[in-house]
Each structure stands twice: as structure tokens, then as C-alpha cells.
SESE-632357 format. One record per residue: residue in three letters; x, y, z of N, C-alpha, C in turn; residue number from 1. Coordinates in Angstrom, 2 decimals. Each point is the difference from the previous one (the first is absolute). Example, Ala and Ser with C-alpha at 12.3 -4.5 7.8 and 13.67 -1.06 7.14 Angstrom:
2
{'ALA',{13.19,-5.69,7.80},{-0.89,1.19,0.00},{0.90,1.20,0.00},1}
{'SER',{-0.35,1.05,-0.72},{0.82,1.19,0.06},{-0.77,1.09,0.73},2}
This chain:
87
{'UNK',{-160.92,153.80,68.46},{-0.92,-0.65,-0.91},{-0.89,1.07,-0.63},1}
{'UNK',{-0.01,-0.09,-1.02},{-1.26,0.78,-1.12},{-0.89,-0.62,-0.66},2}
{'UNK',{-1.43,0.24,0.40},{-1.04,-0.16,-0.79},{-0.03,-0.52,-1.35},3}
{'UNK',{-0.71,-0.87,-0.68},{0.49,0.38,-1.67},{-0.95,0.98,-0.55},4}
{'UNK',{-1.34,-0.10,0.48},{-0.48,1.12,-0.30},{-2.02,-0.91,-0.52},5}
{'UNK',{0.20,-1.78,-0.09},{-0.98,-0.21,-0.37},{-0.73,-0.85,0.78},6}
{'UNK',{-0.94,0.18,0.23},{-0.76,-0.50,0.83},{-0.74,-1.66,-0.24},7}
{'UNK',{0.64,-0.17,-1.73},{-0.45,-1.35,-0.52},{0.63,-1.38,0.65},8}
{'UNK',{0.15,-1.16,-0.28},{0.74,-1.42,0.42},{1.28,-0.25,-1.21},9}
{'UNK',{-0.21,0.57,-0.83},{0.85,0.35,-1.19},{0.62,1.48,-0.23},10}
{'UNK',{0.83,0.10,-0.37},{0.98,1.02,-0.92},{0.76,-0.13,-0.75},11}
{'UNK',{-0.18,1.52,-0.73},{0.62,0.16,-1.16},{1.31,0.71,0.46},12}
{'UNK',{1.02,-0.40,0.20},{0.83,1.05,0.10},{0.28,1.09,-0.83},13}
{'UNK',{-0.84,0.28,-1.26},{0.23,0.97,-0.49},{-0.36,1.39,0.48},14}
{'UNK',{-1.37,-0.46,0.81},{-0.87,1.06,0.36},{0.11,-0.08,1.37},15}
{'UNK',{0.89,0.31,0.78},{0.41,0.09,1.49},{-0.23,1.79,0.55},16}
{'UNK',{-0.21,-0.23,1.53},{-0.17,1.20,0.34},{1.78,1.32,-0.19},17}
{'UNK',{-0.62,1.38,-0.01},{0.35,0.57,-0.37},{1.44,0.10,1.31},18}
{'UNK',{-0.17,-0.49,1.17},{0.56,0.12,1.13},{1.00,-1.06,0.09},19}
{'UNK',{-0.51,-1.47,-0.69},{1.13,-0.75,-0.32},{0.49,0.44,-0.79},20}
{'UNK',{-0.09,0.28,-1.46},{1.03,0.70,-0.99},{1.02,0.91,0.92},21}
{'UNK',{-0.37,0.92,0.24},{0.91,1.00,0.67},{0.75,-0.59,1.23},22}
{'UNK',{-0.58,-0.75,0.87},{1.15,-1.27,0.60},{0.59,-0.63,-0.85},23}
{'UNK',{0.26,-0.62,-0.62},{0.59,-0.91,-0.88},{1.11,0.82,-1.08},24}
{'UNK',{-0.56,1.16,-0.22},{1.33,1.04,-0.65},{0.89,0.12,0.85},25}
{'UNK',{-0.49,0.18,1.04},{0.96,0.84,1.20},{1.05,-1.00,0.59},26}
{'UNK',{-0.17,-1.28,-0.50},{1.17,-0.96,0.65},{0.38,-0.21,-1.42},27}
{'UNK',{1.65,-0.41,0.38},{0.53,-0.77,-1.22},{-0.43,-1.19,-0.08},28}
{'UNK',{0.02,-0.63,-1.52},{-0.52,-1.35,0.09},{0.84,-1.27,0.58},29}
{'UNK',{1.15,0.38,-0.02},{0.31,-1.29,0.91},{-0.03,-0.13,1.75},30}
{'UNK',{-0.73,1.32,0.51},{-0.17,0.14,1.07},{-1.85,-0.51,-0.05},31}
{'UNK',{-0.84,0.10,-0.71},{-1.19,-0.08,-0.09},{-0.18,-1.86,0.08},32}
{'UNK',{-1.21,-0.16,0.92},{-0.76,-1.69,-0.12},{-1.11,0.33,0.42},33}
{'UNK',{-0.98,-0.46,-0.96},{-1.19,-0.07,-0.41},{-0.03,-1.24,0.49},34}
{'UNK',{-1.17,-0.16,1.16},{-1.03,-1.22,-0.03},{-1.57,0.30,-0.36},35}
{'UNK',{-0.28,-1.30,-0.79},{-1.21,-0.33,-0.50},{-0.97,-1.14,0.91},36}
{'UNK',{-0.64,0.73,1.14},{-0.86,-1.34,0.43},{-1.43,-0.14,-0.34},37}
{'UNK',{-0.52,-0.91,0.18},{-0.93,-0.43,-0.85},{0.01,-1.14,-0.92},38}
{'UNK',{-1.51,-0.61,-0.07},{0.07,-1.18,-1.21},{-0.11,0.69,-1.02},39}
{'UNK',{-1.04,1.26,0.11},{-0.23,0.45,-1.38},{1.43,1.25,-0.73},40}
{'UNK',{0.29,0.97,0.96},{1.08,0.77,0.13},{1.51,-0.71,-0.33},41}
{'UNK',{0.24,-1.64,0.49},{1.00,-0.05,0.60},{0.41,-0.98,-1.03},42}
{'UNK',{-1.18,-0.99,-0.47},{-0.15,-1.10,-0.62},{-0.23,-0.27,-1.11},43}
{'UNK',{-1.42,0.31,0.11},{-1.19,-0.22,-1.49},{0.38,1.53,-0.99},44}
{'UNK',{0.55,1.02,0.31},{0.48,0.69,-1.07},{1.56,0.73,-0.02},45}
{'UNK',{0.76,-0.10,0.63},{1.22,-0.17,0.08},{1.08,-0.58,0.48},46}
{'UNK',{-0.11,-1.62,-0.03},{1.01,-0.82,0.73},{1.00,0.11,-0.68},47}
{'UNK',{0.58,-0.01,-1.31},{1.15,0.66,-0.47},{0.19,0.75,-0.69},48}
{'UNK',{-0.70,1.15,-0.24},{0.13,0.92,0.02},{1.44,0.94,0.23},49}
{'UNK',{0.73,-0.09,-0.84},{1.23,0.66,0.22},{-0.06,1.40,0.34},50}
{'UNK',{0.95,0.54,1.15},{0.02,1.23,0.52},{1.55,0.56,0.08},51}
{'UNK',{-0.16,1.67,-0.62},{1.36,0.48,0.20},{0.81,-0.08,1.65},52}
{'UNK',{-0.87,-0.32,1.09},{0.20,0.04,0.96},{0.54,-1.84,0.61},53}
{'UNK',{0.28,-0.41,0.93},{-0.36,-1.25,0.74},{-1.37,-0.06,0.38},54}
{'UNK',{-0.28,-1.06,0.02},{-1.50,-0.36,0.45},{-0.52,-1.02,0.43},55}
{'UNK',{-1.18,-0.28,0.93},{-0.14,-1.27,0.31},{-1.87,0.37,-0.10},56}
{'UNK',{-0.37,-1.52,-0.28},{-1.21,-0.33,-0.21},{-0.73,-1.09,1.58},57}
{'UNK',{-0.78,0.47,0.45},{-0.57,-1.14,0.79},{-0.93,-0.04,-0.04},58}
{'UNK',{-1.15,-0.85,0.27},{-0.94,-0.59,-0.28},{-0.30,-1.56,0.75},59}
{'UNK',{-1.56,0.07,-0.27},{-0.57,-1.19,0.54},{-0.84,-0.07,-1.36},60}
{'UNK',{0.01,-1.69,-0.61},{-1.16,-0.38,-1.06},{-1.32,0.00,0.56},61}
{'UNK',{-0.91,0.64,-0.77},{-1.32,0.03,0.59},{-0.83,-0.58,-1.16},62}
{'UNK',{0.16,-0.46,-1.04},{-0.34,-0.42,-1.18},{0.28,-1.48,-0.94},63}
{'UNK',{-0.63,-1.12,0.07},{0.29,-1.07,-0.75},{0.71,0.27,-1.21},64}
{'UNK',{-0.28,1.07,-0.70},{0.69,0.14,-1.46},{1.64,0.74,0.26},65}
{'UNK',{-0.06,0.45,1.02},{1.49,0.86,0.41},{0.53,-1.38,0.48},66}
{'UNK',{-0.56,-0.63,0.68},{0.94,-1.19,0.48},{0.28,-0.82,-1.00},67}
{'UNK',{-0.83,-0.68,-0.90},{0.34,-0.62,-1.11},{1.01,0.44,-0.81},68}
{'UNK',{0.18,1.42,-0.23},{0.86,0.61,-1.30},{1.19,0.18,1.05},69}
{'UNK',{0.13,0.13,1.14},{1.23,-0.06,0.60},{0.77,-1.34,0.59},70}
{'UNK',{-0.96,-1.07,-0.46},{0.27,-1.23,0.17},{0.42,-0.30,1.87},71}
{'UNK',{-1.42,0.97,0.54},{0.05,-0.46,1.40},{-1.34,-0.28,0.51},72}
{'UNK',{-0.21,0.45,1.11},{-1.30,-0.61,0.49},{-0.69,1.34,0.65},73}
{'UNK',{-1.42,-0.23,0.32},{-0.54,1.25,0.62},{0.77,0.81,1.08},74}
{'UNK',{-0.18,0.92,0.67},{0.66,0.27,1.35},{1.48,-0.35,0.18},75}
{'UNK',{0.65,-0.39,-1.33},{1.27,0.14,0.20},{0.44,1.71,0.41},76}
{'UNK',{1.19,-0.06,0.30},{0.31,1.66,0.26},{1.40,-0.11,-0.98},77}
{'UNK',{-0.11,1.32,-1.15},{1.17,0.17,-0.48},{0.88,1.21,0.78},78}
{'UNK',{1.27,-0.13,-0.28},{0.51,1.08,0.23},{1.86,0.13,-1.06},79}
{'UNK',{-0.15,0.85,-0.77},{0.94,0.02,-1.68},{0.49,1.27,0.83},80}
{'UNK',{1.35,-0.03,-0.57},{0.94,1.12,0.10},{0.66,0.42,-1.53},81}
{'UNK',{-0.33,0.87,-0.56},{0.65,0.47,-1.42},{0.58,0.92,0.15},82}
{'UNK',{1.54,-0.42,-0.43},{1.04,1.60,-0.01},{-0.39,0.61,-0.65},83}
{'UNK',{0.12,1.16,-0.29},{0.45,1.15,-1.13},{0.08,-0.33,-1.09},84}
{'UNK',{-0.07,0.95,-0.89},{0.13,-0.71,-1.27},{0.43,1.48,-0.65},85}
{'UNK',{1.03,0.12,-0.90},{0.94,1.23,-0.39},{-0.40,0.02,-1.41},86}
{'UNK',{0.06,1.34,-0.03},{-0.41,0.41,-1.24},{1.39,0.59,-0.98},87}
């Protein structure tokens, strides 16, 4: 496991630590899976979020408006699996 590098409830995957980049080169991508946990990390800013890699999202709703727009309820727990996606 590697760090991403931010200490926020959210990310940008653009701006990831310098230590994941250089992990993430170093495997091929169909050997690479990225998990995202978190409501804010996992959920509220990249639930599909397409990745050159496999990936999975988990999460717990902590928010009336996340539950509404996902057409669930508070304290539901998600958990999304998104393949790859080829360029």
C-alpha cells in the first residue's frame, strides 16, 4: 500500500504523492488496482471516475445530499468496482 500523499477527505488524483506516481509506473497497468476509501476520497469526488488501472471505491454516506443524489439513505455503505478503461 502507498500513501497518496494528501492529508485532505478529498482528492485530486491529479496531484498525488510523488511515491505513488513512481509506484504506479513501476507496475504494468493491468497488473495495477487502485482502491479509493473514503466518502470524500472514495465517493463525493471520484465514484466513477474512470481509471487506466482496475479500481474499487468504498465508502460509507455521511451526508443527506450524497444520499439523496445516490438515491440511498444515510450510513448506507457503497462499495463500486470500475475496470480499466483503454486508451
Amino acid at each position: 500500500a502507498v500513501s497518496s500523499g494528501s492529508d485532505l477527505p478529498v482528492i485530486d488524483l491529479r496531484g498525488v504523492s510523488a511515491e505513488l506516481n513512481e509506484e504506479a509506473s513501476s507496475v504494468a497497468l493491468d497488473r495495477l488496482f487502485v482502491v479509493l476509501e473514503g466518502m470524500g476520497r472514495g465517493i463525493e469526488t471520484n465514484l466513477n471516475q474512470p481509471l487506466l488501472c482496475d479500481s474499487m471505491r468504498i465508502g460509507m454516506v455521511k451526508h443527506p445530499e450524497v444520499a439523496t443524489h445516490l438515491g440511498g439513505s444515510m450510513y448506507d455503505c457503497v462499495c463500486k468496482f470500475l475496470p480499466r478503461v483503454t486508451t
